[in-house]
N, C-alpha and C positions, 0 to 999 in steps of 0.2 A: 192617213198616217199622221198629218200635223193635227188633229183633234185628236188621236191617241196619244201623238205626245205631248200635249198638254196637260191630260189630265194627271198623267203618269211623269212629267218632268219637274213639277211646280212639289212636290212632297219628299223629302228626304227618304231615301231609303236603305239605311246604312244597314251592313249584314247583322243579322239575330234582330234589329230595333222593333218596335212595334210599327214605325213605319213600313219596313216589307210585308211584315203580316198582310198591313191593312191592304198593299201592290199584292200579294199573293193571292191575296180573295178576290182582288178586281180584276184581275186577270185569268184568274181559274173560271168566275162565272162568266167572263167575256165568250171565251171558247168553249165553254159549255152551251152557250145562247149560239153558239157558232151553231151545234151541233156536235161537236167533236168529243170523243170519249177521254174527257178528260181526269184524271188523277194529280193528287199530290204524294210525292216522296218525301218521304222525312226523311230530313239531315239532322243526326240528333249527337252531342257530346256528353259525355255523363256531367255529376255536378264538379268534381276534381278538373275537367279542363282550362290550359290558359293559354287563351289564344291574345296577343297583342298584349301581353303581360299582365293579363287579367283572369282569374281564375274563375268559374262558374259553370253554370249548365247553359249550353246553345241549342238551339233548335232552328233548321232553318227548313225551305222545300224547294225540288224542282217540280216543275210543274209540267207534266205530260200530255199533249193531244194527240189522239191519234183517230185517224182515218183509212182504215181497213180499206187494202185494194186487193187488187187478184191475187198476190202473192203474197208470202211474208218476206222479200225482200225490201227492207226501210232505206229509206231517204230522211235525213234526219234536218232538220233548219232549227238554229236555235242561238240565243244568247243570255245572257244573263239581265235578269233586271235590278238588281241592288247598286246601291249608290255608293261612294266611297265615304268618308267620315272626313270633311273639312269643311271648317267654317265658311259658310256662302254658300257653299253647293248644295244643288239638289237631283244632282246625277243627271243634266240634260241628255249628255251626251251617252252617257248609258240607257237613256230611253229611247235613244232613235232607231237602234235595232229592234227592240221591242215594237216599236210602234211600225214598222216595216213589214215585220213577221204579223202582226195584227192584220194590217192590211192584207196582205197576203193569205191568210189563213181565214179571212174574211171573202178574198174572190173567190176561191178555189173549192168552196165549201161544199157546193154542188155538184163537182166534178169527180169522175172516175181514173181513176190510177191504175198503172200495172205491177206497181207498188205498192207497202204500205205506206203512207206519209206519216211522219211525226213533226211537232213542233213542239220544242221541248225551251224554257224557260227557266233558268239556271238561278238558283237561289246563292246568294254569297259569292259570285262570281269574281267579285273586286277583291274579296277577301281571299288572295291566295289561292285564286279559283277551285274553291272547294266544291262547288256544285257540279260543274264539268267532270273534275277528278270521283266523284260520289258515283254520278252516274255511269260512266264508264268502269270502275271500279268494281261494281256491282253487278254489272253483265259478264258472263260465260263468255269464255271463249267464240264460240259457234254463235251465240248472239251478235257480238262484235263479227266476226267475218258475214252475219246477214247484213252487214250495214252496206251498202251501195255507195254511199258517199254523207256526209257532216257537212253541211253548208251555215260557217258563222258570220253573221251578221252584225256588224257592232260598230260605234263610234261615227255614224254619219252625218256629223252635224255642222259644223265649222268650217270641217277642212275643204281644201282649196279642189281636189281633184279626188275624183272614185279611185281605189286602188283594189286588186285581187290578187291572193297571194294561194299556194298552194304546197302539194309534195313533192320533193325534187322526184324525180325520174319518170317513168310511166304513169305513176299513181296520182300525177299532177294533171290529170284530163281534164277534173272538174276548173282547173284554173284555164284552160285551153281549148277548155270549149266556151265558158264565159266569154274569153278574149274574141273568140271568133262570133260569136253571136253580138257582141257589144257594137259589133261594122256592121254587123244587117241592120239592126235597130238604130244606128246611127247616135251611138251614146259612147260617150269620152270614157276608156276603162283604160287602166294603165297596170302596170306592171314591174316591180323589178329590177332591174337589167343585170343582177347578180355581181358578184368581184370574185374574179376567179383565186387573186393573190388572197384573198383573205377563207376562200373553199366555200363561197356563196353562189348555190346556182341561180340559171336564171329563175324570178318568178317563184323566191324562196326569200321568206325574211323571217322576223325574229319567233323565239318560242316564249311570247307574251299574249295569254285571252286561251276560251274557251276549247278552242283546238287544240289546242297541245294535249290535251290527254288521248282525244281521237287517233290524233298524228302518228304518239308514240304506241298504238296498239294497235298500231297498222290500216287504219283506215283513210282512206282516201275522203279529201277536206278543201273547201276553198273557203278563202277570209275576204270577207268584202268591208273594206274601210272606208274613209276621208283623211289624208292627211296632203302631207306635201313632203315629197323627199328633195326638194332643193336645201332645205339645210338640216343638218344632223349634228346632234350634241357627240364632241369629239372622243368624249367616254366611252358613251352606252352606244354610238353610230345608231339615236336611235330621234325621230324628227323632233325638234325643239320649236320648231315654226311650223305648225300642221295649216294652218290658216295661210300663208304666207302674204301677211300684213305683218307682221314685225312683232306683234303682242304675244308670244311664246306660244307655250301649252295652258290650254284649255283645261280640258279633261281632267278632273281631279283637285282641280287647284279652286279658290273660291269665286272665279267668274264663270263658274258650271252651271249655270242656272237660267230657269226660260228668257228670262228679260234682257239677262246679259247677252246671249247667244242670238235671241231674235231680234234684236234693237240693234246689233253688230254686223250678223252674216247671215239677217234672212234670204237672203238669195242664194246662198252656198249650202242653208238648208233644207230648204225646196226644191231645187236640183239634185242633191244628192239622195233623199228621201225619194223622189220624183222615179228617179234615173235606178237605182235598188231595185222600188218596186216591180220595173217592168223588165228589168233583168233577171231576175228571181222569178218572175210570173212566168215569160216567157220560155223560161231555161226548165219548167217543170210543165209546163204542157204542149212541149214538142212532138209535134206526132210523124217524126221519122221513125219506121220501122226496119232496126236496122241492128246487125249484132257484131262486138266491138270485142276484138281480142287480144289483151295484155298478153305479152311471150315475157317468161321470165326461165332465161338461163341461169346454167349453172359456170363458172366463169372461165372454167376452161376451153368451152365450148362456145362462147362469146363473138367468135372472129369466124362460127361458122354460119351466120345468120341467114347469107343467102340461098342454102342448101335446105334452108325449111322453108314447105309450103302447108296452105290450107285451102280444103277444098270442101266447096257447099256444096250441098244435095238436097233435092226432093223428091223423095219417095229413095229411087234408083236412079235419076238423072242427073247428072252433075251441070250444075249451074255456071258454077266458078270457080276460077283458084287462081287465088293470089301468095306471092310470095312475100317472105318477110324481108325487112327493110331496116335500118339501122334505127329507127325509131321504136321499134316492137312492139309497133299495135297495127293491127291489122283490122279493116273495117268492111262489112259485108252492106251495104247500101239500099233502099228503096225497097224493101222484101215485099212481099205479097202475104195476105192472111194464112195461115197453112202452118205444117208439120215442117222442119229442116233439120238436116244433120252436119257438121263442121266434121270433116276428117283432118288427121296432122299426117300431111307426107316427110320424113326427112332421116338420113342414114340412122342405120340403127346402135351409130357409137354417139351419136349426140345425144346427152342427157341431160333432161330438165329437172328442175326442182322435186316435179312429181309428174311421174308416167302416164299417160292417158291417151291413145290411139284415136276417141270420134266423142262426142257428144252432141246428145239432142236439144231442140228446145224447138217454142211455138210459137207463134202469134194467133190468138184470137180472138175472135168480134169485133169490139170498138176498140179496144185494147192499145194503145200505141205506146210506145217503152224503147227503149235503149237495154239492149240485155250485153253483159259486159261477164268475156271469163277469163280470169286470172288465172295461170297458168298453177302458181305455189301453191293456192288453196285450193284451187278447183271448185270452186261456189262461182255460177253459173246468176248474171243479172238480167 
């Protein structure tokens, strides 16, 4: 990861410049040398556009890897590689997620999924994240509900502590499973801790970066940063001191660049590039075979949680049944290779979102997956 972002930190890459171009070719052929069936997206403006009060034609790309597993449910990792437009920078700190996901999309190249994987690299990110919005924008409905989860990666370089951020309610697993994996592996991840007076939950923070378009189209997302929330600008409550050495914000401004960042806080970013990778590695080739079920009431029905059960089967055998709980995810554990069926026991005046009595699903071969079913859409992981 610290020789990808070198290569990719040291060159300006501000959105539409010729500089991206030149980041969008080294990085499309990187992952095509991966292996990965990689594409470029045009992001195209006519010539009348005026973006930053400048009128002309833009062109920018996201850049698509994808790696075909059993299913077409995707797993998507992804951040932006463009740099911001300020004298001095050369978008370090926008390279660290890129160079993360490199890394990453370098271990993994070999390995079978029970997913499909994508790693998608987001053109113009900085700029009012057009790339994010592009690509989401552009998929279908049913597209967007095959997504499993958005995992963005971004800004790992300076800051003092790993942070992961996600969707407030049930749909915040991917931030809650991090968290919990982050103690087995014995690696500092932090969180959070929400303001209730101000209507912030826990493990929920601002809608700034490549998530927010995932977020608001209903997909489930976790953000893995570096910053430091000991101090927050009393404005935006949003961190003014990510390093917390006293030197402000980084990111953006003209001490963004390799020499300033590695002569300053090499240690905070080998650590945190470090400590990403194997969080991200490990968080995608967990081979617990096990199926995880989101309950999504409808709100009058809310207070009657503990009158729903669900019951697993093999073949005609009933395995298990557990009831639901004020948390409303129910999780089926350690399964075995094989066919199973989840029935829903609970009175017939409690109504959900959307009605559905039993569903199937399987585990097989080498296959190991997290299959996860949301009750409002009923797409089955």
């Amino acid at each position: 990861a610290i020789y990808y972002l070198e290569q990719i930190s040291r060159i300006p890459r501000v959105s539409f410049s010729d500089g991206e171009v030149y980041t969008a070719d080294y990085l499309g052929r990187l992952l095509r040398d991966f292996g990965y069936d990689t594409i470029f997206e045009e992001i195209s403006f006519p010539d009348d556009t005026v973006l930053n009060f400048t009128q002309g034609y833009y062109l920018s790309h996201n850049i698509i890897a994808t790696k075909k597993g059993a299913s077409d449910l995707e797993v998507i990792i992804g951040t932006s590689y463009d740099s911001e437009d300020v004298n001095g920078s050369t978008g370090f700190e926008g390279a660290t997620g890129v160079s993360v996901l490199l890394e990453i999309a370098e271990r993994v190249k070999d390995m079978s999924f029970p997913f499909t994987l994508k790693f998608v690299l987001f053109g113009s990110g900085k700029n009012g994240e057009i790339g994010p919005t592009h690509y989401v924008s552009t998929r279908s409905q049913d597209e967007l509900n095959n997504i499993m989860y958005f995992l963005d990666i971004t800004s790992l370089g300076s800051g003092k502590n790993l942070y992961i951020y996600g969707n407030s309610g049930n749909k915040g697993f991917v931030r809650d499973e991090l968290l919990a994996l982050s103690k087995d592996l014995k690696i500092d991840l932090f969180t959070p801790e929400g303001n209730l007076e101000e209507g912030i939950p826990f493990g929920v923070w601002n809608d700034i970066g490549d998530h927010v378009a995932f977020k608001y189209s209903n997909v489930p997302f976790g953000k893995i940063e570096a910053t430091s929330l000991e101090s927050l600008d009393e404005m935006y409550g949003l961190p003014d001191d990510p390093t917390g050495e006293g030197v402000g914000i980084i990111e953006g401004s003209s001490n963004d660049n390799y020499d300033y960042v590695m002569n300053n806080f090499i240690d905070n970013v080998e650590k945190n590039l470090s400590n990403s990778v194997e969080l991200v590695f490990n968080y995608l080739v967990r081979e617990d075979r096990s199926i995880k079920i989101i309950t999504q009431l409808s709100e009058e029905n809310i207070d009657k949680i503990s009158q729903i059960k669900y019951e697993l089967y093999s073949g005609n055998k009933k395995l298990k049944e557990i009831s639901l709980d004020e948390t409303l995810i129910t999780e089926f554990k350690d399964l075995d290779e094989g066919n199973y069926t989840v029935k829903v026991v609970c009175p017939k005046e409690i109504e959900f979102l959307k009605d559905i009595e039993e569903f199937d699903f399987n585990f097989e071969g080498d296959l190991n997956g997290k299959f996860v079913f949301v009750n409002d859409e009923i797409v089955t992981y």
